[in-house]
N, C-alpha and C positions, 0 to 999 in steps of 0.2 A: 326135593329139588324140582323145579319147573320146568319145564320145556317149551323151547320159542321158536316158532315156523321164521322161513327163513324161504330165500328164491336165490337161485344161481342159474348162469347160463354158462354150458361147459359143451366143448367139442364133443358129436355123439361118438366119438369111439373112446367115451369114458362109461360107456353101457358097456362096453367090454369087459372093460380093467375092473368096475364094480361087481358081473358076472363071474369074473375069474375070482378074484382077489374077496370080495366080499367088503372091501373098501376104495376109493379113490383119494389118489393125493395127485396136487399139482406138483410140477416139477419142472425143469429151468428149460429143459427141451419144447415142452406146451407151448412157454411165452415165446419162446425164439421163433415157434411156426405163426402163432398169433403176431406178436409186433414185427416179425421180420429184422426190417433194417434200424429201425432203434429198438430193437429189443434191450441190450446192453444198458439201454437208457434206466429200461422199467425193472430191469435183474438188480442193478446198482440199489436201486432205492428199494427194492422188497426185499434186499437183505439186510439192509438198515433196519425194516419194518419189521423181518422175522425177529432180529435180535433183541428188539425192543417190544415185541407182542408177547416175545416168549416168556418175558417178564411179567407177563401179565395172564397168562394163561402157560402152562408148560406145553411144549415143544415135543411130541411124540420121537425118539431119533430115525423114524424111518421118513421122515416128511423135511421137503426142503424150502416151500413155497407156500404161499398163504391161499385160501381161496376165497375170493372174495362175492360177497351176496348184499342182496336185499331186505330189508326189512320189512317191504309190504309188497304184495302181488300189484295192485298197480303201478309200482315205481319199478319195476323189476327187467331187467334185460328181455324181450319177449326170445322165442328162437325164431333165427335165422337158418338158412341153409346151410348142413353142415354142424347144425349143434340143438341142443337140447335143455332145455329147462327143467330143471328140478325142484319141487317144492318140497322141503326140507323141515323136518320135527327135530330138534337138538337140545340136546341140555342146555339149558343157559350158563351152566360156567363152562361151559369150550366154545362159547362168541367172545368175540374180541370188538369189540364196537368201536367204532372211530367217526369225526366226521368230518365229510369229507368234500367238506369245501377247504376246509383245513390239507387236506389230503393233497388235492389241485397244487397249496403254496409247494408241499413238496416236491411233486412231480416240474414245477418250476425251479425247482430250489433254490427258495424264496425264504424269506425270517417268518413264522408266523408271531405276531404280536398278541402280547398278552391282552390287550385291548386297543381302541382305539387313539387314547395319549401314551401309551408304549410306539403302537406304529410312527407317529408324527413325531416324537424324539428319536427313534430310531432312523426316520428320515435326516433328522436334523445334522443328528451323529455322522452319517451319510457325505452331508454335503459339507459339514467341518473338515474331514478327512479329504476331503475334494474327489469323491466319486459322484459321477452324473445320474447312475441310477442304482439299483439292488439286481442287475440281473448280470454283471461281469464275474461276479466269485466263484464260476465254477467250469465254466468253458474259454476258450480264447486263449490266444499267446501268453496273455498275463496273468492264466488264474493261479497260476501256480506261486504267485509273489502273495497271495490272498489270505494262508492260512486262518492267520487269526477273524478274520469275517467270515471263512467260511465253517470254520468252528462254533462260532456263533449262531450261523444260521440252521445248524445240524443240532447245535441242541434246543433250538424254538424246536424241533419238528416233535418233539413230544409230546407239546400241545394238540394232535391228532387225535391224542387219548381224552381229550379234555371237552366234553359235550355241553355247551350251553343252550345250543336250543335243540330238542329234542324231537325230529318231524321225518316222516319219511323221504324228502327232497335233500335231506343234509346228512341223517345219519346213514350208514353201511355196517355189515358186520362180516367177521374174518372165523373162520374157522380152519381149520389144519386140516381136516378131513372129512370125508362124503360116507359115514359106515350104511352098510346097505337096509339096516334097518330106521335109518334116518328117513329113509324115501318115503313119503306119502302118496307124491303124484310125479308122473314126467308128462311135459309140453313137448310138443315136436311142431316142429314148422309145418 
């Protein structure tokens, strides 16, 4: 089995939790201090992602949250004040690759199409139904009339797994956890 460097930028009082524990996992408190007021937003969709990543790599039960990295030191989060960059040695079967411009329709949530005449029939489909655009199915007084579109759009989102172009600007990778023998190097601001 091989092993693939990897870059994450994580709050430095995860040099603690590493010290102590001899691992780090993310977990749903991290994101609420990070996104604050739409945290909610980004919790929603990483537990759609955990349940569907888990499928794809198994799910340690002590871990709740994914954590997300880079795949080349120049595309890579640098640190900021307040947090630290890790360059990361890991098995390559505990990455979970996605890409994630694909990633982005989620965070919208948005249909990812299987190509480009899926999108422009899915539009089509769209304005049959007489909706104005693809972004009412999940917010708003009326999303809740939506089901079946937004059913729809939740299962394109598995296309995140599905890599067509292969380059450091599009793909990301997830792993579950930070073990302390992963560290090769830490960045600090």
């Amino acid at each position: 089995m091989s092993n693939v460097r990897l870059w994450t930028r994580q709050d430095e009082r995860s040099l603690e939790e590493l010290k102590k524990n001899k691992v780090f996992v993310n977990k749903e408190k991290y994101i609420r201090l990070q996104y604050e007021d739409i945290a909610d937003h980004f919790i929603e969709l990483y537990k759609w992602f955990v349940k569907e990543a888990s499928k794809k790599v198994p799910k340690p039960d002590y871990v709740s949250m994914p954590i997300w990295c880079s795949i080349s030191k120049e595309n890579m989060y640098r640190p900021i004040e307040g947090s630290v960059c890790y360059e990361l040695e890991v098995p390559e079967d505990e990455v979970i690759y996605i890409d994630g411009q694909k990633w982005d329709y989620v965070l919208n949530h948005l249909y990812i199409p299987k190509d480009e005449k899926d999108h422009e029939e899915y539009l089509k489909e769209l304005k049959l139904k007489g909706f104005k655009n693809e972004f009412e199915f999940f917010v708003g007084s009326n999303a809740h009339f939506f089901t079946n579109e937004k059913k729809k759009i939740i299962e394109s989102w598995i296309r995140i797994f599905e890599i067509e172009e292969w380059n450091i600007f599009r793909v990301q990778a997830n792993i579950w956890q930070i073990k302390e023998e992963y560290v090769k190097e830490i960045y600090y601001p």
